[in-house]
C-alpha positions in Angstrom: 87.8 164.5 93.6 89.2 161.4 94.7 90.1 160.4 98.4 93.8 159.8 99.4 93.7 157.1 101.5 96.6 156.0 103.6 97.1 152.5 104.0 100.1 151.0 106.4 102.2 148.0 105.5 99.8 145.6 107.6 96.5 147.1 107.1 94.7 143.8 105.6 91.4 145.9 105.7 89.3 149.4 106.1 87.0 150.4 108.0 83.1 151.2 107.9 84.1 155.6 107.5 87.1 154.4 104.7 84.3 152.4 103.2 82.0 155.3 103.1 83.8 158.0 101.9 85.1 155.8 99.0 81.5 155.4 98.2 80.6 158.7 97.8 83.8 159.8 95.7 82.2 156.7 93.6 78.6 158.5 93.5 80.0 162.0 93.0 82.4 160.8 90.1 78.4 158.9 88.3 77.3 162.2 88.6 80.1 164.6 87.5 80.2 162.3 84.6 84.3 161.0 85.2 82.6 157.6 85.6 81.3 156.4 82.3 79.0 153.4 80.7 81.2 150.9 78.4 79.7 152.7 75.6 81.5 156.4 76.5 78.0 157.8 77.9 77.0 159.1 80.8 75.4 157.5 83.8 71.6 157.8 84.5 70.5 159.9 87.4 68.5 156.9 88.2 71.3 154.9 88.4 72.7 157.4 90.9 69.6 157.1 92.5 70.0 153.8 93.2 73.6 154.7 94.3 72.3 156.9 96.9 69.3 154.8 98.3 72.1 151.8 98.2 74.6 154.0 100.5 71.8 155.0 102.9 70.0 151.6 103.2 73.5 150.2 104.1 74.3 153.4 106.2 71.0 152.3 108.3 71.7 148.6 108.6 75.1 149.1 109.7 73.7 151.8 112.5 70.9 149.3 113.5 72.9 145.8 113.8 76.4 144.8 115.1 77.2 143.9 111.3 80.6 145.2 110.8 81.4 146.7 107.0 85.4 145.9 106.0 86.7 146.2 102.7 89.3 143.4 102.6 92.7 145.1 100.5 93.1 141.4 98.6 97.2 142.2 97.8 98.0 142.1 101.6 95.7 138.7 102.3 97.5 135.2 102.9 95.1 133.1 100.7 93.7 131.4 104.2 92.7 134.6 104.6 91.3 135.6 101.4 89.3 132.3 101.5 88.3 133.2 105.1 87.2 136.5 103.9 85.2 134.9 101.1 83.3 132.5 102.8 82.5 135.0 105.8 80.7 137.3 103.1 78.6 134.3 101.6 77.4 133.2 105.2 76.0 136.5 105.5 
């Protein structure tokens, strides 16, 4: 089931936990089959694998460095901003 996430007026970005919980709606919804392939079949559980391992290698990263995660909401950016937020992820 999906997570209702509340977002005010000048919220430009979410958090690290926001970020999270998105992504495991996303790996629950590969495996209960409401996420589908192009083709209208349903995702490998190696795929979801992957998923997983993905979440917890970036679960560990984030616990071991002073790497912050953000997921930038793009409709609320000033392009500055949006080219700011851009070039800060390609540095990394």
């Amino acid at each position: 089931m999906a997570t209702k996430i509340k977002i005010g007026r000048k919220d430009k970005h979410l958090g690290e936990e926001v970020f999270f919980k998105l992504l495991d709606d996303f790996i629950s919804d590969s495996y209960s089959g409401r996420r589908l392939k192009k083709n209208g079949t349903k995702i490998s559980d190696g795929t979801i694998k992957n998923y997983i391992h993905f979440k917890k290698t970036l679960q560990q990263f984030s616990a071991y460095s002073t790497f912050e995660i953000k997921l930038f909401i793009t409709d609320k950016l000033t392009q500055t901003e949006k080219e700011r937020a851009n070039w800060n992820c390609h540095l990394c």
